[in-house]
MARTI-156064 format. One record per residue: residue in one letter; x, y, z negated of N, C-alpha, C, O, CB in turn; chain; residue number from 1. Coordinates in pm, 1 decimal, always signed. Each point is the difference from the previous one (the first is absolute). Glycine has a CB too. Layout:
MARTI-156064
{aa:a	npx:X	npy:Y	npz:Z	capx:X	capy:Y	capz:Z	cpx:X	cpy:Y	cpz:Z	opx:X	opy:Y	opz:Z	cbpx:X	cbpy:Y	cbpz:Z	ch:A	i:NUM}
...
This chain:
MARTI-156064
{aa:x	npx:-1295.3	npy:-976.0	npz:+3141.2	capx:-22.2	capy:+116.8	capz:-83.4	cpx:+41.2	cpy:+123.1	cpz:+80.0	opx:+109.1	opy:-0.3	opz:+56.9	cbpx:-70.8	cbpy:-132.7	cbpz:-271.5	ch:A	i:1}
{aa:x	npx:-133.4	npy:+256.0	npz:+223.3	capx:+44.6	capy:+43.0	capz:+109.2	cpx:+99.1	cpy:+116.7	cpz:-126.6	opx:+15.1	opy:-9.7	opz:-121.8	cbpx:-248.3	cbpy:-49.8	cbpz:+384.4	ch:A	i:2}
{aa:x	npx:+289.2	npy:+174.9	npz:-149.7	capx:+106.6	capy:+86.4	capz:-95.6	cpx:-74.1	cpy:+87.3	cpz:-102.2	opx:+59.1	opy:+16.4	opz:-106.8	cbpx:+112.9	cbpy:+3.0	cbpz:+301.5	ch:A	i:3}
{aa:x	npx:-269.0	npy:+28.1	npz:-182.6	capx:-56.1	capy:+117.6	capz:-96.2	cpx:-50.9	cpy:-100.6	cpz:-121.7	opx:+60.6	opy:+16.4	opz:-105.9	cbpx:-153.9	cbpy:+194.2	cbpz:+306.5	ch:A	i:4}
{aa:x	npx:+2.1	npy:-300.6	npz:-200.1	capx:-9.0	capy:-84.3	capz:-95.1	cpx:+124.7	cpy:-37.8	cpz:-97.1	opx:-3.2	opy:+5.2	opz:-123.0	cbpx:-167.2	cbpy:-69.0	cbpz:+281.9	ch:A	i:5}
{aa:x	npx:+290.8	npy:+21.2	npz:-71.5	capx:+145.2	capy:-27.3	capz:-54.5	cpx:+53.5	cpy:+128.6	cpz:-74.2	opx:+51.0	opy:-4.6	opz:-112.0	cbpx:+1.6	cbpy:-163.2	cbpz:+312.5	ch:A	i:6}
{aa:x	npx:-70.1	npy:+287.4	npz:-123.7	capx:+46.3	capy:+127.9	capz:-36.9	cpx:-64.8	cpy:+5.0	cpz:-143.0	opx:+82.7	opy:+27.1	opz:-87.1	cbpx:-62.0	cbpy:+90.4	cbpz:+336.1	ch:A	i:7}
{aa:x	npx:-146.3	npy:-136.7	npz:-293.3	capx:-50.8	capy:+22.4	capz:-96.1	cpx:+29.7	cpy:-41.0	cpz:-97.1	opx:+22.0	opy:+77.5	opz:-93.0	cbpx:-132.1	cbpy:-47.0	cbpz:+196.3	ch:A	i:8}
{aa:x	npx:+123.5	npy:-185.0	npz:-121.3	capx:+85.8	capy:-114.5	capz:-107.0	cpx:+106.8	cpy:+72.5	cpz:-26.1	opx:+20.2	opy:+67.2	opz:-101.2	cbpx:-73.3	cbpy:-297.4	cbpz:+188.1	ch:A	i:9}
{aa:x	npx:+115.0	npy:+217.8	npz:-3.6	capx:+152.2	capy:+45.6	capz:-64.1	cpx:-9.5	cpy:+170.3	cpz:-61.7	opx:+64.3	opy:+42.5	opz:-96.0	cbpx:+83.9	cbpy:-220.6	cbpz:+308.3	ch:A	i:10}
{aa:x	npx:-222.9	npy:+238.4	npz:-148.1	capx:-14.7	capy:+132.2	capz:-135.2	cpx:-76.4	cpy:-29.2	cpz:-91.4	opx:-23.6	opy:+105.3	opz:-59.2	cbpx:+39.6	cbpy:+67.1	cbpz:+184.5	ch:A	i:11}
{aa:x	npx:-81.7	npy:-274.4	npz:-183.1	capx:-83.0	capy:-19.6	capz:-99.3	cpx:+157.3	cpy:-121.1	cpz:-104.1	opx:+35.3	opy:+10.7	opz:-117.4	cbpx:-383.0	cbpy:+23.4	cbpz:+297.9	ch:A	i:12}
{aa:x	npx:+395.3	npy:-122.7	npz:-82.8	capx:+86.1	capy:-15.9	capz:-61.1	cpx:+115.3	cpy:+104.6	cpz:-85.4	opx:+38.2	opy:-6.6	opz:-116.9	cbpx:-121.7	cbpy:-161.8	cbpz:+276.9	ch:A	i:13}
{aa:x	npx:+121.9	npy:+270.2	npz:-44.7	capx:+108.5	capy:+71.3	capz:-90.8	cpx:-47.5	cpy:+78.9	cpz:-99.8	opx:+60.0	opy:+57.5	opz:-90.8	cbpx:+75.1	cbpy:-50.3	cbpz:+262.6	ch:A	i:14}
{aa:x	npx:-286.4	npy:-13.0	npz:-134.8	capx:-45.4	capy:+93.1	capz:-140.9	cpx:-20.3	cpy:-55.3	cpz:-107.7	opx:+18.7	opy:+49.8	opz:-111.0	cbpx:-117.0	cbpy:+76.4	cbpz:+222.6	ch:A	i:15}
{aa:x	npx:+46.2	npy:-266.5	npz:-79.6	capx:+17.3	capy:-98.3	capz:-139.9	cpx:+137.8	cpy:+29.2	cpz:-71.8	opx:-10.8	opy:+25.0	opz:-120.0	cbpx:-126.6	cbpy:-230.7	cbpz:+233.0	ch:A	i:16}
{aa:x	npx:+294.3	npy:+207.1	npz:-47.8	capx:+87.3	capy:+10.3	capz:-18.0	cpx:+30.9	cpy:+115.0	cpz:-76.3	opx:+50.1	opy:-31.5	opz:-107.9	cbpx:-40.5	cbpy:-104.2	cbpz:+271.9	ch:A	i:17}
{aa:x	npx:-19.7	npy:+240.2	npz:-149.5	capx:-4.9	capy:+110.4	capz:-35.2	cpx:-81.0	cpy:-12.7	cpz:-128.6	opx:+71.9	opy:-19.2	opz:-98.1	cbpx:-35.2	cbpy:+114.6	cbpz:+328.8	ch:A	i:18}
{aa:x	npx:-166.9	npy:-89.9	npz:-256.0	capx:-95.4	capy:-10.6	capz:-130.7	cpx:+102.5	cpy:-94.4	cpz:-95.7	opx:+7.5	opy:+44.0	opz:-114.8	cbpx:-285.6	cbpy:-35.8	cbpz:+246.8	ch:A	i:19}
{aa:x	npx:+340.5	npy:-102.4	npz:-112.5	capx:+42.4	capy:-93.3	capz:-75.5	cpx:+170.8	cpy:+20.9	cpz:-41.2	opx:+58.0	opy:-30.3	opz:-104.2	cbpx:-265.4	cbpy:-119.8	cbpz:+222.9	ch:A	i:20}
{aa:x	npx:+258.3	npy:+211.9	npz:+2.9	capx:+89.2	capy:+44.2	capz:-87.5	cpx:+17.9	cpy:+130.3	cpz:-66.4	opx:+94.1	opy:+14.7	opz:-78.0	cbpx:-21.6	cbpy:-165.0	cbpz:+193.7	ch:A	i:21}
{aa:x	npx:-160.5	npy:+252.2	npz:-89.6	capx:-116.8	capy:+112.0	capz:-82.5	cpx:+24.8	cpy:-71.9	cpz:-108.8	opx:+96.9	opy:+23.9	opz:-72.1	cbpx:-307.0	cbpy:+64.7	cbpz:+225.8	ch:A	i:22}
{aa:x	npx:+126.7	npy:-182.3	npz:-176.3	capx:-6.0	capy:-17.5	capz:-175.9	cpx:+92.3	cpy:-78.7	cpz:-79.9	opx:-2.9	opy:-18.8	opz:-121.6	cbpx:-215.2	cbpy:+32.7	cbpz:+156.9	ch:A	i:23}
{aa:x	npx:+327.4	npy:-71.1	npz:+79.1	capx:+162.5	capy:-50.1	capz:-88.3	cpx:+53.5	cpy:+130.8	cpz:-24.6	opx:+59.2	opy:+1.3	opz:-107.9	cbpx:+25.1	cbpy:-235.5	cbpz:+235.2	ch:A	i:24}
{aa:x	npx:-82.5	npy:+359.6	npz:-60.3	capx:+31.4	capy:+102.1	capz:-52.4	cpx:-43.8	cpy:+41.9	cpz:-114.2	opx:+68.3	opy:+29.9	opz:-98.0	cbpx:-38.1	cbpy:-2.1	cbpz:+277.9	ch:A	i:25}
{aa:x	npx:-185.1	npy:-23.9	npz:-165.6	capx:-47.9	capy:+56.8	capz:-120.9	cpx:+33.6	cpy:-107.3	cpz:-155.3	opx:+11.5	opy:+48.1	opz:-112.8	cbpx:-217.4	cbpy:+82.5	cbpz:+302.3	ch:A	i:26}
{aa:x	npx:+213.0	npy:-231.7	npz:-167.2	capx:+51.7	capy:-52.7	capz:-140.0	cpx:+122.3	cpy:+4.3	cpz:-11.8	opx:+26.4	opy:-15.3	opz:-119.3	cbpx:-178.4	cbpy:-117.5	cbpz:+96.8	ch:A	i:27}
{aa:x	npx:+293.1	npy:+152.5	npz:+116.0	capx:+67.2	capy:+13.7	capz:-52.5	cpx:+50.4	cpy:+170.8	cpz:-90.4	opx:+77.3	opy:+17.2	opz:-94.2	cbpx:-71.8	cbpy:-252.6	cbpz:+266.6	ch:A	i:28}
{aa:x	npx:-91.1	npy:+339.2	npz:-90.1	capx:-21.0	capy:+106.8	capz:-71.0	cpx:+8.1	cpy:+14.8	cpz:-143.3	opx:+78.0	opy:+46.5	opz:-83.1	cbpx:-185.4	cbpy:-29.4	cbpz:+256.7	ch:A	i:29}
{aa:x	npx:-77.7	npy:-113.2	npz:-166.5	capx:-72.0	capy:-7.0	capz:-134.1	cpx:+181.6	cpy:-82.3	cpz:-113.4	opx:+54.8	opy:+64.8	opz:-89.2	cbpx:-435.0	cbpy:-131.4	cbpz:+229.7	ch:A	i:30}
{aa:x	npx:+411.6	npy:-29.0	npz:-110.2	capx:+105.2	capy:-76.7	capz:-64.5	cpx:+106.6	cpy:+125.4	cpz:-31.5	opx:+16.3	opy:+45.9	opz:-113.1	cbpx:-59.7	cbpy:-303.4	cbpz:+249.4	ch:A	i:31}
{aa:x	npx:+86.9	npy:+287.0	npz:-61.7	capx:+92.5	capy:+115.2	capz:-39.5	cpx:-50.6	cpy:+109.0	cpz:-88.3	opx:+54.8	opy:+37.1	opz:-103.8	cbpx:+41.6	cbpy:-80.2	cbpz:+310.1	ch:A	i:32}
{aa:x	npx:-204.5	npy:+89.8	npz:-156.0	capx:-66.5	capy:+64.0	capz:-113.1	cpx:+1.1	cpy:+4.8	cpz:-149.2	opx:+18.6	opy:+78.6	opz:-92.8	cbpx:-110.4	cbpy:-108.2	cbpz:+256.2	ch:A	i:33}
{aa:x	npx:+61.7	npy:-97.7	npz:-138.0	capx:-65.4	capy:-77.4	capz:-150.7	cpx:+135.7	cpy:+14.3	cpz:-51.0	opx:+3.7	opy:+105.4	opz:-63.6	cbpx:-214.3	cbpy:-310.0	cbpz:+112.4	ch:A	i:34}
{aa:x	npx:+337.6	npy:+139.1	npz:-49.9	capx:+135.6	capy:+26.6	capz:-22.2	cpx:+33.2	cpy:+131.6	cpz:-51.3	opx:+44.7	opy:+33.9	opz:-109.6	cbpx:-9.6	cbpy:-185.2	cbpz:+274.8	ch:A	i:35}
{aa:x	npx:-64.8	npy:+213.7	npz:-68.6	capx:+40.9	capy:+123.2	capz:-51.2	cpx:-103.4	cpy:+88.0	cpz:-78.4	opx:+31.5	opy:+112.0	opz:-40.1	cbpx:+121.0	cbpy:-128.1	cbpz:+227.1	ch:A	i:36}
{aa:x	npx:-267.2	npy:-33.4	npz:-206.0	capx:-55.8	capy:+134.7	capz:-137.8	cpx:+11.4	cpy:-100.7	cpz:-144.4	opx:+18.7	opy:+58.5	opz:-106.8	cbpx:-262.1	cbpy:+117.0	cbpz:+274.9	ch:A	i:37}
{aa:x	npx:+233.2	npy:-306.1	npz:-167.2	capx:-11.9	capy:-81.2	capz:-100.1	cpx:+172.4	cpy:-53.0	cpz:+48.2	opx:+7.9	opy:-71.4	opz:+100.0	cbpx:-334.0	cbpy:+9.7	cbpz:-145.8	ch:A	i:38}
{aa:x	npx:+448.3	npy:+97.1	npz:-23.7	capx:+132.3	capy:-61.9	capz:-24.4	cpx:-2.5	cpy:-144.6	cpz:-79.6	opx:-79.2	opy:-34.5	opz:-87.7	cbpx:+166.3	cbpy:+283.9	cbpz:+83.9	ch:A	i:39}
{aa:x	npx:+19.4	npy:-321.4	npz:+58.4	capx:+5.1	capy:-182.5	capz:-40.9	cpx:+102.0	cpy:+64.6	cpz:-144.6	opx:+83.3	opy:+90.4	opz:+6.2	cbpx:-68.4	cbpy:-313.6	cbpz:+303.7	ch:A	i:40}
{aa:x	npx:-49.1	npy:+155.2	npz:-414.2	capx:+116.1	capy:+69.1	capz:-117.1	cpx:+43.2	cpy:-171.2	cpz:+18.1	opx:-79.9	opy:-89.2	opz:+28.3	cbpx:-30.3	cbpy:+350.3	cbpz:-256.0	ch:A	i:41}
{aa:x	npx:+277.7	npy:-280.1	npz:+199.9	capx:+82.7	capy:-57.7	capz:-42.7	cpx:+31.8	cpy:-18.9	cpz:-137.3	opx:+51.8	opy:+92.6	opz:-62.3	cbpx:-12.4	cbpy:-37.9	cbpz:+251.2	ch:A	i:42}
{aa:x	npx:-66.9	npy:-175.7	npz:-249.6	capx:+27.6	capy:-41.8	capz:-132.0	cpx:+96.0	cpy:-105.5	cpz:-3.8	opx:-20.8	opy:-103.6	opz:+63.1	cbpx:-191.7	cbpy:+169.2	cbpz:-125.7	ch:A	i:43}
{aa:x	npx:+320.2	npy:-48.4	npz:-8.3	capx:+130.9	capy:-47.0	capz:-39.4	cpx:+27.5	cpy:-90.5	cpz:-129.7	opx:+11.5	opy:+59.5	opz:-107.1	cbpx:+35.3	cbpy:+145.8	cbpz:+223.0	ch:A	i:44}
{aa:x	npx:-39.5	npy:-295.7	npz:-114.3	capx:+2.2	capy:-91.8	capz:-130.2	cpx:+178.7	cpy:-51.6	cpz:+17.8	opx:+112.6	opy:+46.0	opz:-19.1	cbpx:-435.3	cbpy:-154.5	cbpz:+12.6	ch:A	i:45}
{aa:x	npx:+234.9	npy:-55.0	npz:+70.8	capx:+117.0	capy:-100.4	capz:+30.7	cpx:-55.8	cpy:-9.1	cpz:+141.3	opx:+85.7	opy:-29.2	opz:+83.4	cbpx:-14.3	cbpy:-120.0	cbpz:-322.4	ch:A	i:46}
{aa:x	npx:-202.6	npy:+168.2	npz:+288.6	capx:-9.2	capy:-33.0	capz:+147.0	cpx:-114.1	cpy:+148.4	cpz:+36.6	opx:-96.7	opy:+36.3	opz:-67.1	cbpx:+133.0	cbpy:-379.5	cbpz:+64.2	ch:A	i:47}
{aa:x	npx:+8.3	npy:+393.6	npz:+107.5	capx:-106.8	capy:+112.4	capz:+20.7	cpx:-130.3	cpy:-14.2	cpz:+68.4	opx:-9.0	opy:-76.8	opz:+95.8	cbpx:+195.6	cbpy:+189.5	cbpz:-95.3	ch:A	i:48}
{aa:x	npx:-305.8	npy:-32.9	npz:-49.5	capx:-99.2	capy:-48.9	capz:+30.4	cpx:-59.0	cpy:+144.6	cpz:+109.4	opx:-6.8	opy:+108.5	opz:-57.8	cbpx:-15.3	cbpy:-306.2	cbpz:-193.9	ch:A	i:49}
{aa:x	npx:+4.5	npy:+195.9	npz:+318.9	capx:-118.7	capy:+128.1	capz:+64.7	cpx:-124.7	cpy:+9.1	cpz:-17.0	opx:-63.1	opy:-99.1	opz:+36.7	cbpx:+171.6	cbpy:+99.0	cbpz:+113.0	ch:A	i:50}
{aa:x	npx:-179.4	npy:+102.1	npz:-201.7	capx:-120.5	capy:+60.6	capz:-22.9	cpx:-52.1	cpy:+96.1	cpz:+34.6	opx:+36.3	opy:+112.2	opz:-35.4	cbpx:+0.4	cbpy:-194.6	cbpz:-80.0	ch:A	i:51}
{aa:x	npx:-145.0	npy:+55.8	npz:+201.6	capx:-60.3	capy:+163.5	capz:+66.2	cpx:-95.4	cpy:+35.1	cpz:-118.0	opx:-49.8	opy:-58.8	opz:-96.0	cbpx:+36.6	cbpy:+19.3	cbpz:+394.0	ch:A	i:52}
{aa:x	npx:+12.2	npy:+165.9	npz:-243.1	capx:-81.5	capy:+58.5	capz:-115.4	cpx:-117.6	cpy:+22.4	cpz:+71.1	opx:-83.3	opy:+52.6	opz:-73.9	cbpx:+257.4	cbpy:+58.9	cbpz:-71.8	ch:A	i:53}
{aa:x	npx:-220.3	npy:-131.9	npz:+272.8	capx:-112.2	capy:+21.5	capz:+41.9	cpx:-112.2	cpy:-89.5	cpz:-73.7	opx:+32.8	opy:-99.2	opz:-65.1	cbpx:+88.8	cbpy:+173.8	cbpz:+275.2	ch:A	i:54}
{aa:x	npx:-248.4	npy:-36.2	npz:-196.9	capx:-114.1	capy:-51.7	capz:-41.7	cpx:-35.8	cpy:-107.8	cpz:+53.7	opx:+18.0	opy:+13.3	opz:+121.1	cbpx:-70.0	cbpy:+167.7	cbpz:-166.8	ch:A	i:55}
{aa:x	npx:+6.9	npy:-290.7	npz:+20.5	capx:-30.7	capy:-132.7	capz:-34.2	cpx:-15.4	cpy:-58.6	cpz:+150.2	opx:+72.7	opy:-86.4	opz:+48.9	cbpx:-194.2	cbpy:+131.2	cbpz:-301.2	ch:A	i:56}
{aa:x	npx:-4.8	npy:+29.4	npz:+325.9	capx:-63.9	capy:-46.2	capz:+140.6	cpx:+134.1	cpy:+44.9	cpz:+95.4	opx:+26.4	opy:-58.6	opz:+105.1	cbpx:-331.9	cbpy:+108.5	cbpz:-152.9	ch:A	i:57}
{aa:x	npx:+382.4	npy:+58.7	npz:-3.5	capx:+90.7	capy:+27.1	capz:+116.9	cpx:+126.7	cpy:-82.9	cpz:+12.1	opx:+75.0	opy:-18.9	opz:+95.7	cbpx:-160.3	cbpy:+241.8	cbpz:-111.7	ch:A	i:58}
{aa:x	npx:+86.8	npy:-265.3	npz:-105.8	capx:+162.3	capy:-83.8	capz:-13.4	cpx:-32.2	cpy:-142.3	cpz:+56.5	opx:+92.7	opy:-80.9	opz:-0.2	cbpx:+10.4	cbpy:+201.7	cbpz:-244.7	ch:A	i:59}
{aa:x	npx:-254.1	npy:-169.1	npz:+304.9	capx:+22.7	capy:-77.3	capz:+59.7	cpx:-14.6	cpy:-7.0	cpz:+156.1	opx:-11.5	opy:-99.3	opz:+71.9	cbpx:-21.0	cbpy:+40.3	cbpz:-286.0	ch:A	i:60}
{aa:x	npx:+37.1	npy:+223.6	npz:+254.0	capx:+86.2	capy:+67.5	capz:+136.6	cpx:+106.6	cpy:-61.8	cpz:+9.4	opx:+18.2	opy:-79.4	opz:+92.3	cbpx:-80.5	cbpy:+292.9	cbpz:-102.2	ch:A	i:61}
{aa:x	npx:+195.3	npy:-178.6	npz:-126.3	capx:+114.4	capy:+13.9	capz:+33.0	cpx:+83.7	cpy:-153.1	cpz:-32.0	opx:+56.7	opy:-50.7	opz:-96.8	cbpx:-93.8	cbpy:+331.9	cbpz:+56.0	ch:A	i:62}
{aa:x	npx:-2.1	npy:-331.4	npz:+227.8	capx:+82.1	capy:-156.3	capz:-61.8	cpx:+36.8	cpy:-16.3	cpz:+155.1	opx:-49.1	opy:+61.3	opz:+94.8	cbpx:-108.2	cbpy:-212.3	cbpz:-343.1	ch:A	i:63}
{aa:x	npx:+274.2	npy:+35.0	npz:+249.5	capx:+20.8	capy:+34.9	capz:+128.3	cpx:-49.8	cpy:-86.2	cpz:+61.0	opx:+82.2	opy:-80.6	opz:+43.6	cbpx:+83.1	cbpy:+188.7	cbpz:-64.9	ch:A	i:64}
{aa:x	npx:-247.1	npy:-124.4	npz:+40.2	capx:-112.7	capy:-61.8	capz:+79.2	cpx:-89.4	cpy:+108.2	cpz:+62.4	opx:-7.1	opy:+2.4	opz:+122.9	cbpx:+8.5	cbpy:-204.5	cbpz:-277.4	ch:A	i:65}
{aa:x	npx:-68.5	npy:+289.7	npz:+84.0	capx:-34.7	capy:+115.7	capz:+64.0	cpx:+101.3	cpy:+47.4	cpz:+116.5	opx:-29.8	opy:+21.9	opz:+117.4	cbpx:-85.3	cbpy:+32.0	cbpz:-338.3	ch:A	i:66}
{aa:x	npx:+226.6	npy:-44.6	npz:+167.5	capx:+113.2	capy:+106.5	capz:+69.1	cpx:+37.3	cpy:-74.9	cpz:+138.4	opx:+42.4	opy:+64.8	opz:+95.7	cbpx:+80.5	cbpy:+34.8	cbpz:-342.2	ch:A	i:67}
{aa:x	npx:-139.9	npy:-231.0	npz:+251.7	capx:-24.9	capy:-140.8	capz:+70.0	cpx:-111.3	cpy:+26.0	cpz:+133.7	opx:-8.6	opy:+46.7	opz:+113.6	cbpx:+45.6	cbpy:-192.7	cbpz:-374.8	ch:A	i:68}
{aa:x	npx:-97.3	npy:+90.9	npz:+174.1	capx:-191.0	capy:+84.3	capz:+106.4	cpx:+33.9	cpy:+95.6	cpz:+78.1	opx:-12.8	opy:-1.6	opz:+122.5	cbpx:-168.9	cbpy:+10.2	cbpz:-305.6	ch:A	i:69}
{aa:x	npx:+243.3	npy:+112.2	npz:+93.5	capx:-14.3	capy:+149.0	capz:+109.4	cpx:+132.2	cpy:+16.9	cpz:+85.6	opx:+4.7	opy:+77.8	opz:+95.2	cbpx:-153.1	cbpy:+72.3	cbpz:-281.1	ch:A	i:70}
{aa:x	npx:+255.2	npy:-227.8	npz:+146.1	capx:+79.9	capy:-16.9	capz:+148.1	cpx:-6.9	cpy:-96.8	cpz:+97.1	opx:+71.3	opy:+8.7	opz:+100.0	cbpx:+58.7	cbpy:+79.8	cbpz:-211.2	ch:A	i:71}
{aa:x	npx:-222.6	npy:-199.2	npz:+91.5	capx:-64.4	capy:-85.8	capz:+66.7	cpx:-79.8	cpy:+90.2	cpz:+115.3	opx:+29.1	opy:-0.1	opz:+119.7	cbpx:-35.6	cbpy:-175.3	cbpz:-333.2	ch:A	i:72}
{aa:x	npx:-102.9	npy:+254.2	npz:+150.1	capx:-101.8	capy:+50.7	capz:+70.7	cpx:+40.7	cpy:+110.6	cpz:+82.1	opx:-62.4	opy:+48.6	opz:+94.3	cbpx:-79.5	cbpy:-124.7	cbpz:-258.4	ch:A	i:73}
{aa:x	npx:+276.8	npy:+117.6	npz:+108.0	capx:+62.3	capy:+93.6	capz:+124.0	cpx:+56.0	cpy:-28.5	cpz:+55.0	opx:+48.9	opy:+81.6	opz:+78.1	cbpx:-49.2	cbpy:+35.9	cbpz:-133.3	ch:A	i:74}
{aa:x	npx:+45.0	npy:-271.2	npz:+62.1	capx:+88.3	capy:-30.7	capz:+125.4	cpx:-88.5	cpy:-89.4	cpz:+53.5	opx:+64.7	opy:-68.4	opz:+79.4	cbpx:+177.5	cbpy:+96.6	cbpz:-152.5	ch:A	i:75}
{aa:x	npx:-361.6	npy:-65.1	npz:+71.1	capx:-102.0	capy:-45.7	capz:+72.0	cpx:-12.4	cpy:+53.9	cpz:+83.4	opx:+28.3	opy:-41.3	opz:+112.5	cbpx:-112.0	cbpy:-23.4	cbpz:-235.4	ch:A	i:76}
{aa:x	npx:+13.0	npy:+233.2	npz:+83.3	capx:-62.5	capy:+76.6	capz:+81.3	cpx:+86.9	cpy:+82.6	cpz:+137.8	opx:-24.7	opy:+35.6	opz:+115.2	cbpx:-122.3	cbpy:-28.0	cbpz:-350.3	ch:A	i:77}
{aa:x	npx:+241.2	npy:-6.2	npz:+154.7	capx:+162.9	capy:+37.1	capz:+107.4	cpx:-9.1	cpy:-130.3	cpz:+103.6	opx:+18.0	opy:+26.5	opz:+118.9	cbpx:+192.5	cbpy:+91.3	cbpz:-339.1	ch:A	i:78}
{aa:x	npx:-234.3	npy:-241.7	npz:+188.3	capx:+1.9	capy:-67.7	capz:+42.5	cpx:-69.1	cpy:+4.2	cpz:+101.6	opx:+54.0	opy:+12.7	opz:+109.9	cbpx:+12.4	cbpy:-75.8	cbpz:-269.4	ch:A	i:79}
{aa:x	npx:-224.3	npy:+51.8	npz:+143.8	capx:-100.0	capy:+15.7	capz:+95.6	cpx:-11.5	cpy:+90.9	cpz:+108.3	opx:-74.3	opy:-12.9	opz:+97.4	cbpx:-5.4	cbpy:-61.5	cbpz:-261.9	ch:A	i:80}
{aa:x	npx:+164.5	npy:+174.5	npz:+138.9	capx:-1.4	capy:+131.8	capz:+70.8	cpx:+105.7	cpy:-37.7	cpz:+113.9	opx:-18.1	opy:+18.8	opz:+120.3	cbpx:-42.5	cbpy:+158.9	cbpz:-336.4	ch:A	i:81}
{aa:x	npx:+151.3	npy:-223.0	npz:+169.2	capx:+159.4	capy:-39.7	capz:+105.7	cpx:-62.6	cpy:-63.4	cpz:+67.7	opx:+12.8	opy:+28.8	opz:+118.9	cbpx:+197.7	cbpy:-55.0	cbpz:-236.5	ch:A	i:82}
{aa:x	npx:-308.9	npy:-90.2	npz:+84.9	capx:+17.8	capy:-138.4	capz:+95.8	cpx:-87.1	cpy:+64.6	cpz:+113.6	opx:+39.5	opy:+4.4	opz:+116.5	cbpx:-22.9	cbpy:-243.0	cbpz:-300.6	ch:A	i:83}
{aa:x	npx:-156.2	npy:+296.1	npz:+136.5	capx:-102.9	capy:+54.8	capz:+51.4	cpx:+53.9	cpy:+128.2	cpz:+143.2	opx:-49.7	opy:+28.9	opz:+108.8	cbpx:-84.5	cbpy:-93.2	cbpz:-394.4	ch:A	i:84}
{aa:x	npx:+224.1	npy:+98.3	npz:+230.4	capx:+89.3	capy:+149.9	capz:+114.5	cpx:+88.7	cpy:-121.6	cpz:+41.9	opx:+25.5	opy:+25.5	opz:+117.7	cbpx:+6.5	cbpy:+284.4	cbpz:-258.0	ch:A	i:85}
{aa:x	npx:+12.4	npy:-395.8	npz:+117.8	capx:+73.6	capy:-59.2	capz:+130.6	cpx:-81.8	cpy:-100.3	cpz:+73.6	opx:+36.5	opy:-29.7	opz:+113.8	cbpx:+182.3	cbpy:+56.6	cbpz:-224.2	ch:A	i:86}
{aa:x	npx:-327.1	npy:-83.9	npz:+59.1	capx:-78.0	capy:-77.5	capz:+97.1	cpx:-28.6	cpy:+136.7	cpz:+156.5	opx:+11.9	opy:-3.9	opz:+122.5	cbpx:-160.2	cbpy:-195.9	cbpz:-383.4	ch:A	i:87}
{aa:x	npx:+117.4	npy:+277.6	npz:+182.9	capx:-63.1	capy:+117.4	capz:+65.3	cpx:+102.9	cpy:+26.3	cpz:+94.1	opx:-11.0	opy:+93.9	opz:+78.9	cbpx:-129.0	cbpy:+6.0	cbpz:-267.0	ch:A	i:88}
Protein backbone atom coordinates (compact mmCIF):
# COMPACT_ATOMS: atom_id res chain seq x y z
CA UNK A 1 0.00 0.00 0.00
CA UNK A 2 1.82 2.81 -1.02
CA UNK A 3 1.75 6.21 1.55
CA UNK A 4 -0.80 8.62 -0.10
CA UNK A 5 -3.37 5.84 -0.51
CA UNK A 6 -2.57 5.07 3.43
CA UNK A 7 -2.58 8.89 4.03
CA UNK A 8 -6.09 8.88 2.79
CA UNK A 9 -7.71 5.95 5.03
CA UNK A 10 -6.62 7.24 7.95
CA UNK A 11 -8.21 10.83 7.22
CA UNK A 12 -11.34 9.24 6.13
CA UNK A 13 -10.93 7.22 9.26
CA UNK A 14 -10.55 10.20 11.70
CA UNK A 15 -13.32 11.74 10.02
CA UNK A 16 -15.54 8.84 10.51
CA UNK A 17 -14.40 9.53 14.12
CA UNK A 18 -15.24 12.86 14.36
CA UNK A 19 -19.00 12.55 12.53
CA UNK A 20 -19.68 9.94 15.23
CA UNK A 21 -18.63 11.43 18.05
CA UNK A 22 -20.43 14.76 16.47
CA UNK A 23 -23.54 12.99 17.12
CA UNK A 24 -22.74 11.41 20.84
CA UNK A 25 -22.51 15.05 21.40
CA UNK A 26 -25.45 15.96 19.82
CA UNK A 27 -27.68 13.51 21.86
CA UNK A 28 -26.22 14.12 24.80
CA UNK A 29 -27.15 17.91 24.26
CA UNK A 30 -30.57 16.93 22.98
CA UNK A 31 -30.81 14.67 26.66
CA UNK A 32 -29.90 17.53 28.70
CA UNK A 33 -32.11 19.61 26.97
CA UNK A 34 -35.02 17.63 27.23
CA UNK A 35 -34.29 17.70 31.22
CA UNK A 36 -34.17 20.89 31.40
CA UNK A 37 -37.34 22.49 29.56
CA UNK A 38 -39.67 19.45 30.57
CA UNK A 39 -38.56 18.98 34.77
CA UNK A 40 -38.80 15.10 36.34
CA UNK A 41 -41.56 16.00 39.31
CA UNK A 42 -41.00 13.76 42.42
CA UNK A 43 -43.97 12.07 44.04
CA UNK A 44 -43.84 11.00 47.67
CA UNK A 45 -46.13 8.39 49.15
CA UNK A 46 -44.34 5.36 50.93
CA UNK A 47 -41.89 4.88 47.92
CA UNK A 48 -41.00 7.81 45.45
CA UNK A 49 -41.78 7.71 42.02
CA UNK A 50 -40.22 10.19 39.12
CA UNK A 51 -42.21 11.70 36.37
CA UNK A 52 -41.25 13.81 33.47
CA UNK A 53 -43.55 15.92 32.27
CA UNK A 54 -42.29 15.88 28.83
CA UNK A 55 -44.52 14.63 25.99
CA UNK A 56 -44.98 11.06 25.25
CA UNK A 57 -42.32 10.50 22.06
CA UNK A 58 -39.73 12.47 24.15
CA UNK A 59 -39.84 10.63 27.46
CA UNK A 60 -38.78 7.79 25.54
CA UNK A 61 -35.39 9.99 24.89
CA UNK A 62 -35.00 10.14 28.53
CA UNK A 63 -33.69 6.62 29.66
CA UNK A 64 -30.41 5.69 30.34
CA UNK A 65 -29.80 3.82 27.63
CA UNK A 66 -29.96 6.77 25.40
CA UNK A 67 -27.55 8.60 27.84
CA UNK A 68 -25.58 5.07 27.30
CA UNK A 69 -25.45 5.31 23.34
CA UNK A 70 -24.24 8.98 23.46
CA UNK A 71 -21.29 8.37 25.79
CA UNK A 72 -20.54 5.29 23.98
CA UNK A 73 -20.43 7.23 20.66
CA UNK A 74 -18.17 9.80 22.15
CA UNK A 75 -15.75 7.76 23.41
CA UNK A 76 -15.71 5.78 20.22
CA UNK A 77 -15.06 8.62 18.18
CA UNK A 78 -12.28 10.02 20.70
CA UNK A 79 -11.34 6.76 20.25
CA UNK A 80 -10.82 6.55 16.56
CA UNK A 81 -9.12 9.77 16.42
CA UNK A 82 -6.23 8.75 19.21
CA UNK A 83 -5.53 5.44 17.66
CA UNK A 84 -5.61 6.93 14.04
CA UNK A 85 -2.88 10.14 15.24
CA UNK A 86 -0.74 7.59 16.84
CA UNK A 87 -0.60 5.02 14.10
CA UNK A 88 0.31 8.19 12.18
Amino acid sequence: MNSNLKDHHYAYIIKSGAIISTIGVIMLILFGAILLVFPVIKTCERNCIFVSTAPQFLKQLINPLFLFISLILISLGVFLIRVVKWRI
